[in-house]
C-alpha positions as CSV (number, residue, x, y, z in Angstrom):
1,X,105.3,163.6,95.5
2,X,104.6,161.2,98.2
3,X,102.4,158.3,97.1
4,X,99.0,158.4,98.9
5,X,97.3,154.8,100.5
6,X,93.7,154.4,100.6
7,X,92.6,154.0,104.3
8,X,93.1,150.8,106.1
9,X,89.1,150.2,106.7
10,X,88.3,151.2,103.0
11,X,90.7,148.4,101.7
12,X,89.1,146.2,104.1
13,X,85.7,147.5,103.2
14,X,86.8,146.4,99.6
15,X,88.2,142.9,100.6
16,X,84.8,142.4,102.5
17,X,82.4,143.6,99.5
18,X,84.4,141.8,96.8
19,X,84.3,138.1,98.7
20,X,80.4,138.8,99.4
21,X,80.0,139.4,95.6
22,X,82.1,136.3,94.8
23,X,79.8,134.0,97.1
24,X,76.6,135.8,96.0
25,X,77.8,134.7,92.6
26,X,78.1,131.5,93.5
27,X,75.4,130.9,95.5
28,X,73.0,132.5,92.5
29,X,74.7,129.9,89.8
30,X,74.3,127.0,92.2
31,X,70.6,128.0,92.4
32,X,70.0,127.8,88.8
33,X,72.1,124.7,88.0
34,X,70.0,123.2,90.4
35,X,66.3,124.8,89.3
36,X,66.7,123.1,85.9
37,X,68.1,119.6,87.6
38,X,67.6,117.6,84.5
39,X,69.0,120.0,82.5
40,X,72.3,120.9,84.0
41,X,72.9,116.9,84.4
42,X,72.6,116.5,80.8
43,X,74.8,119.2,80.3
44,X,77.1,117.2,82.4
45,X,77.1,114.0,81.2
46,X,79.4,115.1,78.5
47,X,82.3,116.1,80.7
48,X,81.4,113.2,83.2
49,X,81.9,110.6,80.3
50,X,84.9,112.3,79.1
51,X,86.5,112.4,82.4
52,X,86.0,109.2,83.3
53,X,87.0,107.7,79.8
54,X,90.7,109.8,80.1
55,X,91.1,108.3,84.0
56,X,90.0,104.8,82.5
57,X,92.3,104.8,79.9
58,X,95.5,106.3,81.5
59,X,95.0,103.9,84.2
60,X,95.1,101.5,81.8
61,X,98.5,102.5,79.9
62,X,100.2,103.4,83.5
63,X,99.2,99.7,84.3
64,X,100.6,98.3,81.1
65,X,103.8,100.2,81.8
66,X,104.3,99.6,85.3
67,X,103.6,95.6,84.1
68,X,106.1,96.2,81.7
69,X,108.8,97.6,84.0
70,X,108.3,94.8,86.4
71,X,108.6,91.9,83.3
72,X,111.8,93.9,82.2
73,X,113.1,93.7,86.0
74,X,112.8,90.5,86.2
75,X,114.7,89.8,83.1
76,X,117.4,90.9,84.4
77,X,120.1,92.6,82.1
78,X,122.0,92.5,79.2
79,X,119.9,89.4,78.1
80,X,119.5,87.2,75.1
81,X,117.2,84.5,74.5
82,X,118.4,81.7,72.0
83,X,115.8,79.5,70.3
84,X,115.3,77.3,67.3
85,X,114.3,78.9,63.9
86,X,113.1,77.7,60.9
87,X,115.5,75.7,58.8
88,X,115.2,75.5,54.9
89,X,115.5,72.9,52.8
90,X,115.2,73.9,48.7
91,X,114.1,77.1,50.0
92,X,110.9,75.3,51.8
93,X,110.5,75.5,55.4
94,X,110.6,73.1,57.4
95,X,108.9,74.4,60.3
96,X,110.5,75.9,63.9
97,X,112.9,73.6,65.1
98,X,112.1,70.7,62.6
99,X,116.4,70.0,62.8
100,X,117.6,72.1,64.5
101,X,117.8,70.7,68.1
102,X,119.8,72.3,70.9
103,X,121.5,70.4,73.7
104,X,123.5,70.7,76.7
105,X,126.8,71.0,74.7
106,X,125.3,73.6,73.3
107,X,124.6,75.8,76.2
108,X,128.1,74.7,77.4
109,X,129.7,76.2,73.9
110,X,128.3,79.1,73.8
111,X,128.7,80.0,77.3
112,X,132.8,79.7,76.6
113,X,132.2,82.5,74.0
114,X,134.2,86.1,75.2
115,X,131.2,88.1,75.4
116,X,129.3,85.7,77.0
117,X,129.1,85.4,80.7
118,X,127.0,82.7,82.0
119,X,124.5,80.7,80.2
120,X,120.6,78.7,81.9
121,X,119.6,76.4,78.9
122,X,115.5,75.9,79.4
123,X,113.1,73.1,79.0
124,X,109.1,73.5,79.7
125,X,105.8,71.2,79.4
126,X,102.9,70.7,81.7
127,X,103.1,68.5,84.5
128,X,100.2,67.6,87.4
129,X,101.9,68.4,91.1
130,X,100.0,67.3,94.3
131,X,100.8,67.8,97.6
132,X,98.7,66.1,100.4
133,X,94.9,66.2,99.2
134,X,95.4,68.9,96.9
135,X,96.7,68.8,93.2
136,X,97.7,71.5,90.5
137,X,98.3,71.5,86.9
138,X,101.4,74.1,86.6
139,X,104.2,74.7,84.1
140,X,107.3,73.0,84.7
141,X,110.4,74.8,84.2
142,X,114.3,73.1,83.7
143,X,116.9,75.4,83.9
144,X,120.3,75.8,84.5
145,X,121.6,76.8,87.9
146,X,122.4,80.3,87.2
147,X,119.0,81.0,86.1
148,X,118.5,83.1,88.9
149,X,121.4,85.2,88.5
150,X,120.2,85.8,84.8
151,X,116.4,86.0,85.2
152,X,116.9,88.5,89.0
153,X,114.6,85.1,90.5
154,X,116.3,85.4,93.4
155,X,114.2,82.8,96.1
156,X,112.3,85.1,99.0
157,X,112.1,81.4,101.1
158,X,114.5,79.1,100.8
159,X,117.6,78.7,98.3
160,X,118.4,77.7,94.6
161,X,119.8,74.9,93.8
162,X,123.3,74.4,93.0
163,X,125.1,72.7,89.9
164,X,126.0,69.7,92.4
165,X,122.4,69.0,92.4
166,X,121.9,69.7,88.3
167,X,124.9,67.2,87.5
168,X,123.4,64.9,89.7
169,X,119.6,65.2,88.6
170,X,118.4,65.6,92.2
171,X,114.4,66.2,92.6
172,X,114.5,69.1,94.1
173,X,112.3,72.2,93.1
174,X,110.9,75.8,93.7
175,X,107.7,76.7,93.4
176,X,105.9,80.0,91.9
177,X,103.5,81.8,94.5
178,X,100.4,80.7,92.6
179,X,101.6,77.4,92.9
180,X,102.1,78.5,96.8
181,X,98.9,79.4,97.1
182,X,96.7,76.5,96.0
183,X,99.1,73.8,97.1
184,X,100.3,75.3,100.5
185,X,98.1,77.9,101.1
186,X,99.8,79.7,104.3
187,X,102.0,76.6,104.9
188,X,106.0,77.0,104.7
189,X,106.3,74.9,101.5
190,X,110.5,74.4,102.4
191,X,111.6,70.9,103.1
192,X,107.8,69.7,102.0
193,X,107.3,66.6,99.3
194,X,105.8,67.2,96.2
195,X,104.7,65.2,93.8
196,X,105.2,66.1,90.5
197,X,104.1,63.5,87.4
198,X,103.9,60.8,90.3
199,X,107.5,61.9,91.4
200,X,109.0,62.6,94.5
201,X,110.3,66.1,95.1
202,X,111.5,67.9,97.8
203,X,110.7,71.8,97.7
204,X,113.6,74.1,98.6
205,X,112.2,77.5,97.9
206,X,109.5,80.2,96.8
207,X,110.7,82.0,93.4
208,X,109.8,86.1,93.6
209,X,106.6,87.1,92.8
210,X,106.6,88.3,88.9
211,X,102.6,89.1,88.4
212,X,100.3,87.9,85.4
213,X,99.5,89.9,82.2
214,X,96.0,88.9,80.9
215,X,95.6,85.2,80.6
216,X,99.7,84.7,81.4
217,X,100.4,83.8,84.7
218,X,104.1,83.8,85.3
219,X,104.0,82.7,88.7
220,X,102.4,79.7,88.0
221,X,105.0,78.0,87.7
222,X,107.9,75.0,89.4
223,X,111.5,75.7,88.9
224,X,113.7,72.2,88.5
225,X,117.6,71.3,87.1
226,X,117.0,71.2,83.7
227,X,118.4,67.6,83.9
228,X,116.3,66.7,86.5
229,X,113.7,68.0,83.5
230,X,115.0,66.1,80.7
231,X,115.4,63.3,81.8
232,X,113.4,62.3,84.8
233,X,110.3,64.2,84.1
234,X,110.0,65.2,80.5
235,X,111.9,62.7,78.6
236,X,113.6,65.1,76.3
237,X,117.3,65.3,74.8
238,X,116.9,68.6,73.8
239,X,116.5,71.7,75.4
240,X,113.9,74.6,74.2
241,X,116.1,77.8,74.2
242,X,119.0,79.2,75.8
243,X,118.8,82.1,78.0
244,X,122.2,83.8,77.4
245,X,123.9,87.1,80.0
246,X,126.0,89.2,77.5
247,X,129.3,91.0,80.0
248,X,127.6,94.4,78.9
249,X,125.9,96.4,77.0
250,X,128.5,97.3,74.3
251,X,129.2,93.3,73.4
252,X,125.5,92.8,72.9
253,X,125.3,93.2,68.9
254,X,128.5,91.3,68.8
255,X,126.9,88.5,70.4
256,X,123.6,88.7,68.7
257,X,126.3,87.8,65.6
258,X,128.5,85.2,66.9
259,X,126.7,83.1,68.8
260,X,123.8,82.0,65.7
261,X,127.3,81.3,63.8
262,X,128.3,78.9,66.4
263,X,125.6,77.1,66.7
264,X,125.4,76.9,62.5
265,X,128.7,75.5,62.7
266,X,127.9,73.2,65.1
267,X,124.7,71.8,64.0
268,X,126.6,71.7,59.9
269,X,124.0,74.1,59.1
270,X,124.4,75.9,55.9
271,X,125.7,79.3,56.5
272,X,123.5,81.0,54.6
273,X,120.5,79.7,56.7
274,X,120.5,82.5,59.5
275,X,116.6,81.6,60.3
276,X,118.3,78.2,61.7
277,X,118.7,80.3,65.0
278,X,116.7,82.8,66.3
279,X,118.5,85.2,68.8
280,X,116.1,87.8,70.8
281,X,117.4,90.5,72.5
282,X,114.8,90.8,75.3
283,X,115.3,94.5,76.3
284,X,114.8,95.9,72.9
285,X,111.5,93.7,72.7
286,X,110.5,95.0,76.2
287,X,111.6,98.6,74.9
288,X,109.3,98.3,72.4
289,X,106.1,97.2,73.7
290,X,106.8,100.3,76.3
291,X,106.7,102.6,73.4
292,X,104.0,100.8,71.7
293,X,101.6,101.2,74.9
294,X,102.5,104.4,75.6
295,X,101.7,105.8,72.3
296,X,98.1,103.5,72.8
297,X,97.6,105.4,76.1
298,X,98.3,108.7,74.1
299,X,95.9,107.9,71.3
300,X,93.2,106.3,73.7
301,X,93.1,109.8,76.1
302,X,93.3,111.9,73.0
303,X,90.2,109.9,71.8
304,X,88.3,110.2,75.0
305,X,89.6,114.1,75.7
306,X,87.5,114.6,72.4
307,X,84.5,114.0,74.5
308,X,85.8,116.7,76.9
309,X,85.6,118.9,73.7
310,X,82.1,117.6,72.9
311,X,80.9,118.2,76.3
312,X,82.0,121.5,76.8
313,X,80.4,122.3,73.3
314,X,77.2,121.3,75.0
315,X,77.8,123.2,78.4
316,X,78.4,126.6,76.0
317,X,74.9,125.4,74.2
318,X,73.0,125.6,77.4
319,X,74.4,128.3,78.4
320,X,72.9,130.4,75.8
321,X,70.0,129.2,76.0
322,X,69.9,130.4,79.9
323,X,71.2,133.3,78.8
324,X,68.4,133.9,76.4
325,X,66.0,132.4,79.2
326,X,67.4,135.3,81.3
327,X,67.5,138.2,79.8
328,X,65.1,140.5,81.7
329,X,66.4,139.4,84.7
330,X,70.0,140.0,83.6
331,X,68.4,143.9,82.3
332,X,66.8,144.2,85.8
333,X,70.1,143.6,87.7
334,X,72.0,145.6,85.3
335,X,69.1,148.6,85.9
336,X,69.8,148.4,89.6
337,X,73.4,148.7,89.4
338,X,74.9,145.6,88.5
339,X,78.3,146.1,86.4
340,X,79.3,143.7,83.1
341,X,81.4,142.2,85.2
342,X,79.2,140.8,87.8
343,X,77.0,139.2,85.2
344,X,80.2,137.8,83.6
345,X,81.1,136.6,86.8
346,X,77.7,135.0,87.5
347,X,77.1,133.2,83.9
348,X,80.9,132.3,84.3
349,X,80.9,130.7,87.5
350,X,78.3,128.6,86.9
351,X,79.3,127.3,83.5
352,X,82.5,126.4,85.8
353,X,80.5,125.1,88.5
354,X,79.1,122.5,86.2
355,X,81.8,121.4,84.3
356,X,84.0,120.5,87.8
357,X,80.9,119.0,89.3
358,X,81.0,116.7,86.2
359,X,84.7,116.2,86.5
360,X,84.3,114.9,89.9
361,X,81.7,112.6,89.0
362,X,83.8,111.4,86.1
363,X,86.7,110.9,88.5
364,X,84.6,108.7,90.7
365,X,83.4,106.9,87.9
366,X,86.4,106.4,86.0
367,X,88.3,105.1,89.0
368,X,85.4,102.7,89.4
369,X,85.7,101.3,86.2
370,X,89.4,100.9,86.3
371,X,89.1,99.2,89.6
372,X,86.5,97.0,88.1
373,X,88.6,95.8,84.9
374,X,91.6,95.5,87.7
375,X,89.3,92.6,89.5
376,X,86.8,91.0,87.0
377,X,89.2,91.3,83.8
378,X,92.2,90.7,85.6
379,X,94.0,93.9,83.5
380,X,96.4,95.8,84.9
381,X,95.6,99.4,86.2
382,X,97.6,102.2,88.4
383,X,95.6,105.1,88.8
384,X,98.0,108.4,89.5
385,X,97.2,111.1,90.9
386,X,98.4,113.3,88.3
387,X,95.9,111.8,86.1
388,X,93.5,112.5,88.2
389,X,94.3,116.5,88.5
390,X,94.9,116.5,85.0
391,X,91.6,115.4,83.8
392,X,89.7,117.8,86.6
393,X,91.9,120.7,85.6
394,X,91.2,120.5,82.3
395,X,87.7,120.1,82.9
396,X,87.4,123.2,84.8
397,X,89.2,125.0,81.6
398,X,86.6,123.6,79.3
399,X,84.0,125.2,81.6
400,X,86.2,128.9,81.7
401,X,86.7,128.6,77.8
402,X,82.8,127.5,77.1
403,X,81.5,129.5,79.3
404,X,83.1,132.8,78.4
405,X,81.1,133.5,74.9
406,X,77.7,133.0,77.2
407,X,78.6,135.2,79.8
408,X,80.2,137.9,77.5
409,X,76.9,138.1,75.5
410,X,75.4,138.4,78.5
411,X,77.0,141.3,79.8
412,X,77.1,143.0,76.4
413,X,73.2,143.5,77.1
414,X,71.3,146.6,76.9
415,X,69.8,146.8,80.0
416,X,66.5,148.9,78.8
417,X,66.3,146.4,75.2
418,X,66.7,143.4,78.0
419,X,63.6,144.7,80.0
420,X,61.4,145.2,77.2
421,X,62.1,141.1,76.3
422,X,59.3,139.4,76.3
């Protein structure tokens, strides 16, 4: 048998009837949300503070990450980073770097080792820098002159310098954009004197921008030969660590092994005295802080999703109670020919209706407060947009899941026993 169509104007006449019952639905919840004002805000204000808890604190652990990502960048790859341990004597420490000392040689040595490919031995201390009328107390920084190779510092103005210039101890130096800023302000700082511990410098470029984390500002910083460092400005025979570029990944546990023997050798240390050298592999490190904040972020918007929970407890609370409230009028609509699912509808709709107007005002909220600790804490925050749908979704699903048992009940009402409520 041929399959028989309802007529074109009674589907329509359905379409029609069904999205007039949807916005009389609507328009009915939005009418007693807002007769009971107070009410239905403090059935809000649990899904508003959760919202805007879960936004704040995935903005948070996106903004750890991304900071993360862009230390790790900067790094560059395949890198170690060499530094004096703590030698024993008797079995009694003798504190970090109490004989061991490293020097040039040592950066030179190493850097002949197979796995190795090119070596920037460091020195740091604090020095006062002025330029014209303005002065700055920064962190100087002597490296070698493949340092930007190794660390991806690549200048954006200017140049590095080149090993003619380290062998020679030239004062010449690049300069951090924090340093930039207070010294130079919108000035080109290239070709520019300097003066750094009451010594002449010329400036030759602007290191990349690298960002701060907390109270660490790593662009506030000067870049100089680490000769120039050692022996002109710091008056030191030693140098702090040795940043080290291992040819690949694979040679990276090999050199983690060979180059703390070579300096033990070296330095006569006893060979059973591995603390003597202490050799970082600065990916793994960075690795593991990414896991370590992530699973922070994971534990911190589980916590504040709890207060989703709490508030959607509190939105099915109230909703009894308007149920309750409501029952003659939900027996007189019933009487007149309202079905069980039009009062399901109704009570359902609005439970929504609240819990995504308190998602919204969570969002606005919790976007605030991130943007807040972004400027007056000075933490690092990326707010994504998936985070944002996430935490409004699911706010919307506390109010369908909340809201069912109240609307349910409601529609499970015997219309005559409803009217007789008094």
């Amino acid at each position: 048998p041929s399959l028989t169509l309802p007529a074109p104007d009674t589907v329509h006449g359905r379409e029609t009837a069904g999205r007039a019952r949807v916005s009389d639905h609507i328009h009915q919840s939005i009418q007693s949300i807002t007769s009971h004002k107070m009410r239905s805000l403090l059935s809000m204000l649990g899904i508003l503070v959760g919202v805007a808890a879960v936004i704040a604190m995935l903005a948070l652990g996106e903004g750890a990450k991304a900071s993360i990502a862009q230390r790790l960048a900067s790094l560059g790859s395949n890198l170690l980073m060499v530094r004096p341990g703590n030698t024993r004597a008797q079995g009694v420490s003798l504190g970090v770097g109490a004989a061991t000392r490293f020097t040039l040689a040592d950066a030179g040595a190493i850097s002949r080792q197979p796995e190795v490919k090119t070596v920037s031995p460091m020195v740091q201390g604090r020095v006062q820098v002025v330029f014209a009328d303005k002065n700055w107390n920064t962190q100087v920084q002597g490296v070698g002159s493949n340092y930007a190779q190794i660390r991806s510092a690549f200048p954006t103005t200017g140049r590095f310098f080149t090993e003619a210039q380290l062998r020679s101890r030239q004062k010449v130096a690049l300069v951090g954009t924090t340093v930039l800023r207070q010294l130079f302000g919108d000035e080109d700082p290239v070709g520019q004197m300097i003066k750094i511990n009451r010594i002449n410098f010329q400036v030759i470029g602007v290191l990349p921008e690298k960002g701060a984390t907390g109270w660490n500002d790593a662009d506030d910083v000067i870049v100089v030969p680490v000769t120039t460092a050692m022996y002109r400005l710091l008056g030191k025979q030693y140098v702090d660590s040795i940043d080290v570029e291992v040819r690949g990944p694979e040679l990276m546990e090999s050199a983690q092994e060979s180059i703390p023997n070579l300096i033990i050798k070296r330095r006569h240390i006893k060979a059973d005295d591995q603390d003597a050298v202490q050799v970082r592999n600065m990916a793994q490190i960075q690795e593991t802080l990414a896991s370590t904040t992530q699973t922070m972020t994971l534990l911190l918007g589980s916590i504040a999703a709890i207060s989703l929970l709490v508030g959607g407890i509190g939105i099915m609370n109230i909703m009894l109670v308007s149920v309750t409230e409501r029952t003659r009028e939900i027996g007189l609509r019933k009487a007149v020919g309202a079905r069980k699912t039009d009062i399901t509808a109704q009570f359902l709709i609005e439970s929504v209706l609240m819990t995504f107007t308190g998602g919204l005002m969570g969002v606005i909220i919790g976007v605030g407060a991130a943007l807040m600790l972004s400027v007056f804490a000075g933490w690092a925050v990326k707010i994504a947009v998936s985070s944002i749908i996430m935490a409004t979704a699911f706010s919307v699903a506390v109010g369908v899941l909340f809201g069912l048992r109240p609307a349910m009940q409601a529609a499970q009402l015997n219309p005559i026993e409803a009217l007789r409520y008094e």
